[in-house]
N, C-alpha and C positions, 0 to 999 in steps of 0.2 A: 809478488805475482798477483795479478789480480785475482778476482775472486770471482768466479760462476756461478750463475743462479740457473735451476732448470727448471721448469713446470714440467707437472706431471696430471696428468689425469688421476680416477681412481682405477679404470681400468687397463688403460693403454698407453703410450709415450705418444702425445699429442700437448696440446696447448692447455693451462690449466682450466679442470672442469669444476664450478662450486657446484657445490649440490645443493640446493634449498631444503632444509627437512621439514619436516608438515610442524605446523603450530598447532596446539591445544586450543580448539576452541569453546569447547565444552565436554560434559563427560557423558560417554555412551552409556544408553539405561535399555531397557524393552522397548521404550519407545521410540527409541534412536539418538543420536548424538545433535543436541540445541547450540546453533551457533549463539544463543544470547543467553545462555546459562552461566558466562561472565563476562567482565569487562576483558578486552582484547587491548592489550597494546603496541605501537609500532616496531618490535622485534619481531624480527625473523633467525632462523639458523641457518650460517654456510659451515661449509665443509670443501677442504682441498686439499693438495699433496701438490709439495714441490720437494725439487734436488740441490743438495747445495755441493757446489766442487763435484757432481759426477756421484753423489751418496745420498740415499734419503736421506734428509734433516734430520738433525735428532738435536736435542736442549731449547732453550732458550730462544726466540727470535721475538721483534717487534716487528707487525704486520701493520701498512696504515689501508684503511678501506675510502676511497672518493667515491662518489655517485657521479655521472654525467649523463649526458641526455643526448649525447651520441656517441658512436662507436669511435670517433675521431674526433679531438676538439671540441666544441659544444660548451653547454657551461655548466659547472658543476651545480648538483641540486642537492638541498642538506647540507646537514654538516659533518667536518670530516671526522670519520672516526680510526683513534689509535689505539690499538691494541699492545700493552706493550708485556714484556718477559714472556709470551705465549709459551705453553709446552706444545711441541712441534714430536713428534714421537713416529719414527720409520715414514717421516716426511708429510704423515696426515697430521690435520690441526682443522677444529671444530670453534665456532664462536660464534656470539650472538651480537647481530648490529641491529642499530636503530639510526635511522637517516632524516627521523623526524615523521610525526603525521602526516604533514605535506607533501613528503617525497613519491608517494605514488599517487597519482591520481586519471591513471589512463592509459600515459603515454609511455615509450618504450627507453629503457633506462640500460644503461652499461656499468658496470663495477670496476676502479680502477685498484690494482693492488701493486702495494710497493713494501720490501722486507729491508730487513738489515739484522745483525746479530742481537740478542739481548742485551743488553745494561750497555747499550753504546750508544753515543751521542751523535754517530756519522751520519751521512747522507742516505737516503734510502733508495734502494735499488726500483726503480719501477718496471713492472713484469707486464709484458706486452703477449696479445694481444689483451687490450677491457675485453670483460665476460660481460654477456647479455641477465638482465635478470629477470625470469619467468617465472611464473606459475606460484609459489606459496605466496609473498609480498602482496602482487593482485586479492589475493585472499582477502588481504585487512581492506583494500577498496571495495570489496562485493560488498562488507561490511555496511556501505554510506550509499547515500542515494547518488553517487556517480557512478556505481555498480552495474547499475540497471541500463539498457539500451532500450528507451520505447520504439515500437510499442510491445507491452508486455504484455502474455497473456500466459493464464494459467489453468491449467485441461488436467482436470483430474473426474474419478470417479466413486466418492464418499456417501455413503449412506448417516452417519454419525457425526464426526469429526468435520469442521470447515475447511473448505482449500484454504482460506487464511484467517489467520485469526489472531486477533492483537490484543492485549491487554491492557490497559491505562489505569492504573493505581492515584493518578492524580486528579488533578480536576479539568485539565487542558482537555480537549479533544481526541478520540483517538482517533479518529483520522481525518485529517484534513484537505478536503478538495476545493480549491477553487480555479477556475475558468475565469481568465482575464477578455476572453476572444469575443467580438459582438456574436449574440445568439449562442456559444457554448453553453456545454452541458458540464455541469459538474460531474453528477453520475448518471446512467443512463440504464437503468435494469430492464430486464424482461424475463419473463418466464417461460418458456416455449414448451414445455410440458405438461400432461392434462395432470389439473390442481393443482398446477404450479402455482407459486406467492411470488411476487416480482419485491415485495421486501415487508420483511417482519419486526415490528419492534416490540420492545419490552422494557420495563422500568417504571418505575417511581413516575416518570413523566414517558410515556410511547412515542408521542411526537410533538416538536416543537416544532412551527412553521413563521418564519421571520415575512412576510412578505406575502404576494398574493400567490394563488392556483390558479394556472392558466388547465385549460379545460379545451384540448386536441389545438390545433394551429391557429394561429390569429390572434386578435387582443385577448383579455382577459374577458371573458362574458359569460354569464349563465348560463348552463348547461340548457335548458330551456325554459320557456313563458308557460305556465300553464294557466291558461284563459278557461274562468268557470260557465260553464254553460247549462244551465239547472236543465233536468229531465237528460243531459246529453251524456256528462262526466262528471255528476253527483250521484248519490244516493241516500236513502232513507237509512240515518242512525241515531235512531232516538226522533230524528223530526226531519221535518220534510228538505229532502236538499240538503242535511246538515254535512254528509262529508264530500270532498273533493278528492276522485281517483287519479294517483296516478298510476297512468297504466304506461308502463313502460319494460322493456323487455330486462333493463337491466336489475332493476327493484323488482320484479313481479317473480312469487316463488322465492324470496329473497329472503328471510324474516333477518337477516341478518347485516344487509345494505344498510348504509350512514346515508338520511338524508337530511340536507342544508336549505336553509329558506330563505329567504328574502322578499319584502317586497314595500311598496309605496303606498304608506297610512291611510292615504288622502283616495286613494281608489280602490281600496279594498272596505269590506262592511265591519263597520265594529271598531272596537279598540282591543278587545280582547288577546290574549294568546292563542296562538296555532296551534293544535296538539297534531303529530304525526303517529300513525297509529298501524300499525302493521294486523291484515286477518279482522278486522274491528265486530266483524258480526252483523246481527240484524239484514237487509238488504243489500248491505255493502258485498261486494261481489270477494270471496275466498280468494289465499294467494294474496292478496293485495295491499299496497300501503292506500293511505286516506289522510284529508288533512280537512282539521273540524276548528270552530273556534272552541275556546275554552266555554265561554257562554251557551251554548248551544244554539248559534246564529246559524240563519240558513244563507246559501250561496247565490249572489245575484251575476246576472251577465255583465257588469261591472269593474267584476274579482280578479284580478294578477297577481300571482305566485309565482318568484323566479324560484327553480330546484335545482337544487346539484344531486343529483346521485354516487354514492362512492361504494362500490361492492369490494368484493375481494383481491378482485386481481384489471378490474377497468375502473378508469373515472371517465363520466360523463359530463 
């Protein structure tokens, strides 16, 4: 007589249900449970119950598990995995597959299962309907950047602790952005709150910059010219005319503003170095940055200084 096979659910007489059991991703502390507190590998755990001849199962059985990529036909993904002498106990049976890193990567996958008795070499039974596989597997994909569906954004509200925060123990990068797109923006901050920093750094080195500062829209250009004009946008420090104010709204009141010079040998007075000099005293108007030569040369109508200004949270 032949031989009967029945699925069974865990809870009701329906079509066999696997249950996925959650993976160990890390271990839960006060601070909560770190998906990268270890290496993850591609197991997961099912769980099912079938009937054999009208009886829960009970002894010995070899289970084989296929992966396909549709509910009907399709083509198998991964490799097949067989389980064999399983103990089968009042027709539940628990095991762990792995179908390969590969096998999930998005899309929507089916489990094919086929049984036969243990220590037997026959033909294996296959049990219809394929089960769909959801929910834990995905898990190991949120893992990888195919996880993510841009665009992403993340809204929290942290006093202390960062919304994200990555650690690089090596020497690479920890994170790496680039923009392939003409005009992209790698990273794009802002701060929209009063004394907000739009970005802070720290280290051995604060900021490495590969390339020019473009300075609001358009080419690369100085922030502006400042044209000396003695008696207009000088004053008396130390000697007559010796410094040049810049009055501007983003430096003034600033003592703490970065400012950047430049300018052309050939029409400017002197050889000497530029000192910038914040508050400088004597005449020089309070509040104020100034720029003198180092010689104590006075300012002729002549004189161009290109300045950049760089405060806290704008560049000019």
């Amino acid at each position: 007589m032949k031989r009967a096979w029945l699925l069974l659910p865990i809870a009701a007489l329906a079509t066999l249900v696997i249950i996925p059991l959650t993976t160990a991703f890390g271990d839960d502390d006060a601070d909560g449970p770190s998906i990268l507190a270890v290496d993850v590998a591609a197991d997961f755990t099912y769980q099912g119950r079938f009937v054999d001849d009208g009886s829960p199962a009970d002894g010995e059985y070899d289970i084989r598990f296929i992966l396909y990529d549709a509910e009907a036909g399709g083509t198998q993904v991964g490799a097949t995995v067989s389980k064999e002498n399983m103990d089968v106990s009042d027709g539940l049976f628990t095991t762990t597959l792995n179908f390969g890193g590969a096998a999930f990567t998005g899309e929507a996958r089916w489990l094919e299962i086929a049984v036969r008795p243990g220590a037997s070499d026959g033909a294996f039974t296959v049990l219809n309907p394929r089960q769909p596989v959801t929910a834990v597997p995905y898990a190991l994909h949120a893992l990888t950047a195919g996880g993510f569906t841009p665009p992403l954004t993340v809204t929290g509200s942290e006093d202390v602790d960062p919304l994200i925060g990555v650690t690089q123990s090596g020497s690479a990068a920890g994170v790496l952005v680039t923009s392939t797109a003409a005009g992209g923006i790698g990273i794009d901050s802002g701060a929209s709150g009063a004394g907000g920093i739009a970005g802070a750094f720290t280290g051995d080195t604060a900021l490495f910059i590969e390339g020019g500062i473009q300075t609001g829209i358009g080419p690369m250009v100085p922030a502006f010219k400042l044209y000396a004009d003695p008696g207009t946008n000088t004053c008396d420090n130390g000697g007559a005319d010796e410094g040049l104010i810049i009055d501007s709204p983003l430096a003034n009141g600033d003592p703490f503003a970065v400012i950047l010079l430049t300018h052309d040998s050939t029409d400017i007075t002197g050889v000497e170095p530029l000192v910038v000099e914040y508050d400088a005293g004597n005449d020089c108007p309070d509040d104020k940055w100034i720029i003198r030569f180092g010689n104590g040369a006075s300012w002729t109508g002549s004189d161009i200084v290109n300045v950049l200004i760089i405060n806290q949270t704008v560049i000019q």
